[in-house]
C-alpha positions as CSV (number, residue, x, y, z in Angstrom):
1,X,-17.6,-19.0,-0.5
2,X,-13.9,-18.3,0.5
3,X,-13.1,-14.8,1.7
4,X,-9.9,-13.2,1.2
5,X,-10.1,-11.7,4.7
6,X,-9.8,-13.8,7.4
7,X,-11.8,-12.1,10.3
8,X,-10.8,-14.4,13.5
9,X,-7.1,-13.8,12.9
10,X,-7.8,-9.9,13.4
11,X,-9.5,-10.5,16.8
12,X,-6.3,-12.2,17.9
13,X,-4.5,-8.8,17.0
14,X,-6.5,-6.7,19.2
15,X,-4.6,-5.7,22.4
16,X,-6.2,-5.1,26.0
17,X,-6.3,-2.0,27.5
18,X,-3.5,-2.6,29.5
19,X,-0.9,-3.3,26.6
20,X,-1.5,-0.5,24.6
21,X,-1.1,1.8,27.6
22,X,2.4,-0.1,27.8
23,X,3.3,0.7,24.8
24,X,2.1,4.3,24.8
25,X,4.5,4.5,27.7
26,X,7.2,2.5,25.7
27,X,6.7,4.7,23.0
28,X,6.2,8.3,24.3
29,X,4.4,8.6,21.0
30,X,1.4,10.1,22.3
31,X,0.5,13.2,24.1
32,X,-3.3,13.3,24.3
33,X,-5.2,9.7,24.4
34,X,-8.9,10.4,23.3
35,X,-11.6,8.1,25.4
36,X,-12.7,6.5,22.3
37,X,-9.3,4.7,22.0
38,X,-8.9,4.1,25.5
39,X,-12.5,4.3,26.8
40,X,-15.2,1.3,26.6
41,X,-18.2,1.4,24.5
42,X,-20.4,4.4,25.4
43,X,-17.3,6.8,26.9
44,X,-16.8,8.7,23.5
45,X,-18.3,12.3,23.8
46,X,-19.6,13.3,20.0
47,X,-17.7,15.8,19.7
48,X,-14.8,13.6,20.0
49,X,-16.1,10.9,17.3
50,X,-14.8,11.7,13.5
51,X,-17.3,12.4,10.8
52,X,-16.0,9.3,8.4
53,X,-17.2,8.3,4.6
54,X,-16.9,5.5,2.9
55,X,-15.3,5.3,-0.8
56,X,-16.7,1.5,-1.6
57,X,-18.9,0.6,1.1
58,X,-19.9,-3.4,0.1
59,X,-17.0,-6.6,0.2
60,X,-14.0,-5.4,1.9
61,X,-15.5,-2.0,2.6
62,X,-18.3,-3.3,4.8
63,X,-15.7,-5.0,7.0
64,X,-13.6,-2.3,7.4
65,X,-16.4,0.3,8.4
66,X,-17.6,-2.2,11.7
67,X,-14.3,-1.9,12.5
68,X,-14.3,1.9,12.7
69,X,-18.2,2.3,14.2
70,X,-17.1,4.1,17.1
71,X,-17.0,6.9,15.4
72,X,-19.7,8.6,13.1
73,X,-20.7,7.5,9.7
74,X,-22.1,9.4,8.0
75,X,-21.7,9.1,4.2
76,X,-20.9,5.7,2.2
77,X,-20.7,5.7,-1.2
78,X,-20.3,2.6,-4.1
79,X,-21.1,2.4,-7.7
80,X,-23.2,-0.6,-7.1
81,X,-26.0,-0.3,-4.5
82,X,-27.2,-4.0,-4.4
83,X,-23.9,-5.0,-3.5
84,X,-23.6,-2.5,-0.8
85,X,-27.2,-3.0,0.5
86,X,-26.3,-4.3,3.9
87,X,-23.8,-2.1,4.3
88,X,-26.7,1.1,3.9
89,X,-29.0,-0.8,6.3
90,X,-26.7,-1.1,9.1
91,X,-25.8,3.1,8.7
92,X,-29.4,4.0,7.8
93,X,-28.5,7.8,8.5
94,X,-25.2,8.4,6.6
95,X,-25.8,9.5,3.1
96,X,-25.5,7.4,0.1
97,X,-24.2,8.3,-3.0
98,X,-22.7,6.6,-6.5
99,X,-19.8,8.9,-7.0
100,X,-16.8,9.9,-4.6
101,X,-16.3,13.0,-6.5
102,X,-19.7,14.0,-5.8
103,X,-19.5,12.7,-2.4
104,X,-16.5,15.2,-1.4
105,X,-17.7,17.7,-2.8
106,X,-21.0,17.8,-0.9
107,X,-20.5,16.6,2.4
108,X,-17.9,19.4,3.9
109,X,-17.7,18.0,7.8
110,X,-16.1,14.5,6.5
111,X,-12.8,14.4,8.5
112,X,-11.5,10.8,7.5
113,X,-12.1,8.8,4.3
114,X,-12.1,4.7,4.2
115,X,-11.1,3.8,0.6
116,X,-12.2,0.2,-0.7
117,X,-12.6,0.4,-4.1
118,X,-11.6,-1.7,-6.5
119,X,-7.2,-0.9,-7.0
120,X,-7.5,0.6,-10.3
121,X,-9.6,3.7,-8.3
122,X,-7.6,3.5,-5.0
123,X,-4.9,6.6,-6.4
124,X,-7.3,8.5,-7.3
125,X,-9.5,8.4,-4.4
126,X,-7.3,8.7,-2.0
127,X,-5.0,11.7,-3.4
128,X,-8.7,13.7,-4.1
129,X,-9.6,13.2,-0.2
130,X,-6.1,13.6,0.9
131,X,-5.8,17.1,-1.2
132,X,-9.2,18.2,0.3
133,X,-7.2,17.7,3.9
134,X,-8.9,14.5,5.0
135,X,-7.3,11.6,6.6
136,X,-7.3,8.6,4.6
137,X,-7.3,4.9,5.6
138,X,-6.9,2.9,2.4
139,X,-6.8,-1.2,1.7
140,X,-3.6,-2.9,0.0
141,X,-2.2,-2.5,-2.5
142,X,-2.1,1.2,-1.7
143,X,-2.3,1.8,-5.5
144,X,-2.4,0.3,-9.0
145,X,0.7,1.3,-9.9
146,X,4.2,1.9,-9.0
147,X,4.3,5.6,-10.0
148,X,0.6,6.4,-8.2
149,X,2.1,4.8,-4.8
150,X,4.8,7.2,-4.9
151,X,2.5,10.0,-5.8
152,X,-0.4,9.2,-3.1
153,X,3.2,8.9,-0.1
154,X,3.8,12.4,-1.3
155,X,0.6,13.3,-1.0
156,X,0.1,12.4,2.3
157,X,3.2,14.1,3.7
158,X,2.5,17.4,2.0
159,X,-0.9,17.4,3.6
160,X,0.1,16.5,6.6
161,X,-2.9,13.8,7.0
162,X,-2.9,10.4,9.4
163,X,-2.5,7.1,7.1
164,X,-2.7,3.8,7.2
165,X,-3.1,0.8,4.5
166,X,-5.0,-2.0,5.2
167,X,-2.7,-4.6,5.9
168,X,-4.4,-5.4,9.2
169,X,-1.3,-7.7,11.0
170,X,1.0,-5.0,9.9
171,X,-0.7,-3.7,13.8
172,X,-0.6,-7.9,15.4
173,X,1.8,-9.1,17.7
174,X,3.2,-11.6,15.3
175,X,5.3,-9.0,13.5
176,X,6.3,-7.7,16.3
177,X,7.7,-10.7,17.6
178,X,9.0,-11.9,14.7
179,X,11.2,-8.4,14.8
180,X,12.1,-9.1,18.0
181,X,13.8,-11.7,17.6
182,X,15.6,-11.6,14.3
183,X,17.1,-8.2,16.0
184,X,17.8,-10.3,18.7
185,X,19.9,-12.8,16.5
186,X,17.6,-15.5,17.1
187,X,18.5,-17.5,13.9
188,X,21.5,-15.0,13.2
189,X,22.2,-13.4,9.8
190,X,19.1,-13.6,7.7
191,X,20.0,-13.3,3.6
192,X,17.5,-15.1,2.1
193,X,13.2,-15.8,2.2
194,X,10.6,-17.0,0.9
195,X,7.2,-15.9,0.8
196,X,4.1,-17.5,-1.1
197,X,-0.1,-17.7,-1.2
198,X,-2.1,-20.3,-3.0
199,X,-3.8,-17.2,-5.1
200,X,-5.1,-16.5,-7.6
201,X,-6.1,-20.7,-8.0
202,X,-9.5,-21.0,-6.3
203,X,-9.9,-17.2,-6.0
204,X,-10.3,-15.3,-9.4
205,X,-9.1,-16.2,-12.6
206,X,-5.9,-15.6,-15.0
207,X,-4.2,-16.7,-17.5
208,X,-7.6,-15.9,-19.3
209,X,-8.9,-14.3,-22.7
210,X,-11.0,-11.3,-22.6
211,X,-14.8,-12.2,-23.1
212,X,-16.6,-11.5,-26.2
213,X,-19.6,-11.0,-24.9
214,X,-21.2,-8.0,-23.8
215,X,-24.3,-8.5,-21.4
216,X,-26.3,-5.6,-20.2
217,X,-24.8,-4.3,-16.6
218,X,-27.4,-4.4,-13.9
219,X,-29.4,-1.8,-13.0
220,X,-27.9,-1.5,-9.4
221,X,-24.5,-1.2,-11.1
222,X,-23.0,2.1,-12.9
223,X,-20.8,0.4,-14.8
224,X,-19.1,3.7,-16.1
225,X,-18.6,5.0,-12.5
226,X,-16.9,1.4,-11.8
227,X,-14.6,2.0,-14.6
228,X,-13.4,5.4,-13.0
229,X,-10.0,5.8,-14.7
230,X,-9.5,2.6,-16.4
231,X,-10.0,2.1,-20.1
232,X,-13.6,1.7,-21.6
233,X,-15.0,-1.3,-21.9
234,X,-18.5,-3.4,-21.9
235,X,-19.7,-4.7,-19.2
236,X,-19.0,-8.2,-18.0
237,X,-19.2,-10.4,-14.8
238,X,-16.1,-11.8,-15.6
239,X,-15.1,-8.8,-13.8
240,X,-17.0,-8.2,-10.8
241,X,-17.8,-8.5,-8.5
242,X,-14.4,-9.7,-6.7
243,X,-12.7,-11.2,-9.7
244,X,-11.2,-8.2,-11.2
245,X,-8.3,-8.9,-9.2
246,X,-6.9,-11.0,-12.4
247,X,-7.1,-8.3,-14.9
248,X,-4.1,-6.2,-15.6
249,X,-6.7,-2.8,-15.9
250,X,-8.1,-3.1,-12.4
251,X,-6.0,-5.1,-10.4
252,X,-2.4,-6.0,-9.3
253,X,-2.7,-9.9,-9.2
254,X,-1.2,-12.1,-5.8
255,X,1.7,-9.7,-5.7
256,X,-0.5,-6.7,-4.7
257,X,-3.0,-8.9,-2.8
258,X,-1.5,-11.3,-0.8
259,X,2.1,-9.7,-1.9
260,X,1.7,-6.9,0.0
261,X,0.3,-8.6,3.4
262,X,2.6,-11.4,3.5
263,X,5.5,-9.1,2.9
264,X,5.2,-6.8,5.5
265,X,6.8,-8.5,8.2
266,X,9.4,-9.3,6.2
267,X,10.2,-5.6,5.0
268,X,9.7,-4.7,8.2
269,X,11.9,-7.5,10.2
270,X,14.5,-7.2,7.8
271,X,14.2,-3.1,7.4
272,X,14.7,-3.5,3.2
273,X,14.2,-0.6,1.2
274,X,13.9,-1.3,-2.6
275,X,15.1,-4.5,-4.4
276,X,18.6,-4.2,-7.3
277,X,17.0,-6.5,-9.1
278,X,13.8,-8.3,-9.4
279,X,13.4,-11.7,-12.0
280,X,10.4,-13.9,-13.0
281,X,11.7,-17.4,-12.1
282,X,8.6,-19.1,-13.8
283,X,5.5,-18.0,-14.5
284,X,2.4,-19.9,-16.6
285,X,-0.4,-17.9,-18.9
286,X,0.6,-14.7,-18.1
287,X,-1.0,-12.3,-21.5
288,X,-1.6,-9.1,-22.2
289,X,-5.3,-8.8,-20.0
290,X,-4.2,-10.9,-17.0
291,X,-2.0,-12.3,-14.6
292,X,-0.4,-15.3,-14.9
293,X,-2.2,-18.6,-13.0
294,X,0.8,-19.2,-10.9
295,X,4.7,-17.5,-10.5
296,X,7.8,-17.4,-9.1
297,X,9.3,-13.9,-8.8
298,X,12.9,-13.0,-6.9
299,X,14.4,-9.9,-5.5
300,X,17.2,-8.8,-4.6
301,X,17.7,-6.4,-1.9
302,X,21.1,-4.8,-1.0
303,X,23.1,-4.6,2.0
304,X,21.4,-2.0,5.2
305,X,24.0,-0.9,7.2
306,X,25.2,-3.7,9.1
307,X,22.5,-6.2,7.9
308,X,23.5,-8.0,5.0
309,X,21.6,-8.5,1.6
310,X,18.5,-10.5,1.3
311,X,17.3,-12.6,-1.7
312,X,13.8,-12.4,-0.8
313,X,11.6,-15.3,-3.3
314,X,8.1,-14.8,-3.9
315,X,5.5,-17.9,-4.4
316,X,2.0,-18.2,-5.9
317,X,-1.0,-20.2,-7.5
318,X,0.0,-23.3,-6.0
319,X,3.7,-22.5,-6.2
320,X,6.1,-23.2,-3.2
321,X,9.2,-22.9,-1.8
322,X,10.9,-26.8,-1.0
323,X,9.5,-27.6,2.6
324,X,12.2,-27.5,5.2
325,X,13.8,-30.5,6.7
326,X,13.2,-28.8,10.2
327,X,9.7,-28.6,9.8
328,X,8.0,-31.8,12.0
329,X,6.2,-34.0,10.0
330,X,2.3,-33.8,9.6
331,X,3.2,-30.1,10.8
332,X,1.6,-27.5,8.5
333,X,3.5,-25.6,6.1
334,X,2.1,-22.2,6.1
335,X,-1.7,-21.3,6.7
336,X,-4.5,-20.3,4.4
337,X,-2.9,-17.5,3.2
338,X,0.4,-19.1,2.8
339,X,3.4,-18.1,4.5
340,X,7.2,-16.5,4.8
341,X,10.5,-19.0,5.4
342,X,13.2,-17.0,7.1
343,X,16.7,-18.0,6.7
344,X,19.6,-17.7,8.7
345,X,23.1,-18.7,9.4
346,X,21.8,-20.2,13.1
347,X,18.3,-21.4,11.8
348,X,14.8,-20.8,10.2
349,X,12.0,-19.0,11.2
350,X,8.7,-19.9,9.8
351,X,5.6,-17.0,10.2
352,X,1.9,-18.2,8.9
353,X,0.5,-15.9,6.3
354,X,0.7,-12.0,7.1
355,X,2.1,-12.8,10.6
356,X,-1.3,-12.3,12.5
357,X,-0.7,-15.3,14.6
358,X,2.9,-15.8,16.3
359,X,6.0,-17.1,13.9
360,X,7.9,-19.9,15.3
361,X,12.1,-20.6,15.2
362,X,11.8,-24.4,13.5
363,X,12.2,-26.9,14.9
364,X,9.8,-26.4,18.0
365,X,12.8,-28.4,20.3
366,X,14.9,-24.7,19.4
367,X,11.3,-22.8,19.8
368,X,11.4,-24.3,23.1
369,X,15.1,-23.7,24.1
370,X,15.0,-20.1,22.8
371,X,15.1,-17.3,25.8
372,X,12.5,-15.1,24.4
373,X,14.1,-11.1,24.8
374,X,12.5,-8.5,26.0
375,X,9.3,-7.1,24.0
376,X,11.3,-3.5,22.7
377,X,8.7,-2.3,19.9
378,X,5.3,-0.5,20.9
379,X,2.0,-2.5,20.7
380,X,-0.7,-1.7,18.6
381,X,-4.5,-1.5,20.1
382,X,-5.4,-2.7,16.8
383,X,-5.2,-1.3,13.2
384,X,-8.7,1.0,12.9
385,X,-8.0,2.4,16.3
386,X,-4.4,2.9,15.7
387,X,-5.8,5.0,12.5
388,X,-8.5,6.8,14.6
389,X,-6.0,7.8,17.5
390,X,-3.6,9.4,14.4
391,X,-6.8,11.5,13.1
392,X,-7.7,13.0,16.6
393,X,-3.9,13.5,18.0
394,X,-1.4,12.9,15.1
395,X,0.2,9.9,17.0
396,X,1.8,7.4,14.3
397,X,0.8,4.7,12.5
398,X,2.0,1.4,11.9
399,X,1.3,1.0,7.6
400,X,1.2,4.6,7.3
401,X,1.4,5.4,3.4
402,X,5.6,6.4,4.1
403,X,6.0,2.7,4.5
404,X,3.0,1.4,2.1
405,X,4.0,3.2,-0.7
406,X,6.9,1.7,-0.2
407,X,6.1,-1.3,0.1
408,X,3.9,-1.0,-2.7
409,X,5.9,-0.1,-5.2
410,X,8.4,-2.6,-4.7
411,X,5.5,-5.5,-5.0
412,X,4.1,-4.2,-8.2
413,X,7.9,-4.0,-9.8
414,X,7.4,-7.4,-9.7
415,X,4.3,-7.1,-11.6
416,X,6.5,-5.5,-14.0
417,X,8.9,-8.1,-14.3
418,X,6.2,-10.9,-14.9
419,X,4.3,-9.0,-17.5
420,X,7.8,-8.5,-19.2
421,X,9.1,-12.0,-18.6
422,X,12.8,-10.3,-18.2
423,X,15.0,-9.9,-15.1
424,X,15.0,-6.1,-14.4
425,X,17.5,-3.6,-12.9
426,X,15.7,-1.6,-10.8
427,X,16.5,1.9,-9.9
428,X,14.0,2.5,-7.2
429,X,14.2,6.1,-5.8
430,X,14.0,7.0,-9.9
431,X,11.3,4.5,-10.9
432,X,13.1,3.2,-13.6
433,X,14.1,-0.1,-15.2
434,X,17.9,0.3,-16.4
435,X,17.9,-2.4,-18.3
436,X,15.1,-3.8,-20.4
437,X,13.7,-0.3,-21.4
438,X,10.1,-1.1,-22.6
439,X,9.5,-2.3,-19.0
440,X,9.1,1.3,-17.7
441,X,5.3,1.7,-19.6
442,X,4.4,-0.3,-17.0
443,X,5.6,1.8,-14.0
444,X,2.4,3.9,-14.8
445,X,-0.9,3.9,-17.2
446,X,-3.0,6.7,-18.5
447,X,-6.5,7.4,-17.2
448,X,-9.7,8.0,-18.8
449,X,-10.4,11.3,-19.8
450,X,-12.4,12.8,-16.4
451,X,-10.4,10.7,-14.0
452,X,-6.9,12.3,-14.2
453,X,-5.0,12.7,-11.2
């Protein structure tokens, strides 16, 4: 079976020793370095280690937990406990429950919370551990909706609590290289890119009815607890597990899965803020419960300062942008997750997927001749410990939820803009379509009664 994570690519992110203390030193960012970020295994007093639960502890959730097991965990919890089985017998002393709320409530020495869930129960997660003063580490999208991401950035600044999404090369070389050298003026003014994946073809379905039937839910599964804020409705497994991703109630489509990873290099290269405008180009079964099976969505983002604007295209479902007469033949085009096309007035850049792996100027003859500048921008040790070194000494984060929510609200506009099939204005600060008016029901939803933020 595919996976939508792939693990070797986050081993290649992970820094020595030696580099992060570099960029500690580049950075100044840091004042006190706990062992457990720069020690090796078995130099991390307890009393140094955070107490940290998990909110959806199977799928994503179980990989994100080995990569925080230097410290202590010590409650998981997930509406379905066959699914997170494995996860349980690897922590066989943290504490196991079905409900989050329940969970928060009881276990008072939680410090940080992983959030894993399903998207449709990231926002309200994440804002009840992040009011209850808990630092919150939560995967992409950040939220289900435009209006939550804003509320859960808010959030998080208020309470003062160390962030960070999980868009794991947001913290890899690659990004940082590929910032490097657009700053640099490697392939000089950049206005326009293109971004794509192959999902949701192959992954989960769209473009698809709602099922009639309505099959009994396991018995490992509380199948009103997996609901949380979203609308009632029977049980089915053309849901879950996984392939919720598709439906407009629980999840945000390619835009806020691969969407959000792939375009964080380029928000962050080309330091955009949020889009004018944002127009479905194409788009193919796109109804009322899901997604479309494949689209073509375009931004526009203004002018910053002295870089200029960018038309910024984004690709999926087998959807892709024209290959580029620079790219060698029999080279690839993209990786497994797909790929951004940078374009400037001096050249093209090509980076693989979410940039976890180095970009390259196209073709590799101008790679070659290219005088590589200096490496300005902080290294990461790698995205969990970047996120445990925050919690213990407030030192900053790479995808802290300032820039997710950003970031995440600008994806899911585009969401709008498919589901309405319209070109929109966008008023970002406010929210707000300007010009197609029925578009703004979709910058929010309404919860279940229970589940309100």
């Amino acid at each position: 079976m595919k996976t939508a994570y792939n693990k070797s690519k986050e081993a290649k992110m992970n820094l020595s020793r030696r580099d992060f203390v570099r960029g500690i030193a580049a950075a100044g960012a840091f004042t006190i370095v706990p062992r457990s970020v720069l020690g090796g295994a078995g130099n991390t007093p307890p009393s140094e280690k955070l107490n940290i639960a998990a909110i959806g502890a199977g799928g994503r959730g179980a990989d994100n937990l080995r990569g925080l097991e230097s410290e202590n965990i010590v409650a998981l919890c997930d509406v379905d406990f066959k699914q997170a089985a494995a996860t349980f017998r690897r922590y066989p002393d943290a504490k196991k429950y079905r409900d989050f709320r329940r969970m928060l409530d009881a276990e008072k020495g939680i410090d940080a919370v992983m959030v894993a869930t399903p998207d449709h129960v990231h926002a309200i997660a994440t804002l009840t551990a992040i009011k209850l003063g808990k630092h919150v580490y939560c995967e992409k999208p950040l939220t289900h909706t435009v209006k939550e991401a804003r509320l859960v950035a808010e959030a998080a600044r208020k309470y003062k609590v160390a962030t960070q999404m999980g868009i794991q090369g947001h913290s890899g070389e690659g990004i940082r290289l590929l910032a490097e050298w657009i700053a640099d003026g490697a392939i000089g003014e950049v206005r326009e890119v293109h971004s794509w994946t192959d999902r949701p073809k192959g992954w989960w379905p769209q473009g698809v009815a709602r099922p009639e039937d309505t099959p009994p839910a396991p018995e490992t599964l509380d199948w009103d607890l997996w609901l949380g804020p979203a609308p009632q409705r029977p049980y089915n497994p053309a849901y879950v597990p996984f392939r919720w991703r598709g439906w407009w109630d629980f999840g945000t489509g390619p835009l806020g899965d691969m969407g959000i990873h792939n375009s964080s290099p380029i928000f962050q290269a080309l330091k955009l803020g949020y889009p004018t405008s944002i127009e479905p180009l194409a788009q193919k079964g796109c109804n009322k419960e899901t997604g479309p099976e494949n689209a073509i969505v375009r931004y526009e983002f203004p002018a910053r300062g002295s870089l200029p604007g960018v038309t910024l295209t984004w690709y999926d479902g087998g959807n892709m942008p024209p290959r580029p007469e620079e790219l060698e033949e029999g080279r690839p085009f993209g990786d497994s997750d797909g790929g951004s096309l940078f374009i400037g007035s001096k050249g093209k850049i090509l980076a693989p997927g979410w940039c976890a792996e180095s970009p390259r100027i196209i073709p590799e003859t101008k790679m070659k001749a290219y005088k590589l500048p200096p490496k300005t921008i902080p290294r990461s040790p790698g995205h969990y410990a970047e996120w445990i070194a925050a919690c213990k000494t407030g030192s900053p984060t790479t995808a802290n939820f300032q820039f997710a929510g950003r970031l995440t609200e600008v994806m899911l506009a585009g969401n709008i803009a498919v589901r309405t099939g319209r070109k929109l204005t966008w008023d970002g600060p406010n929210m707000t379509c300007t010009n197609v008016p029925e578009a703004n029901e979709y910058v929010h939803c309404s919860y279940r009664k229970g589940w309100e933020l």
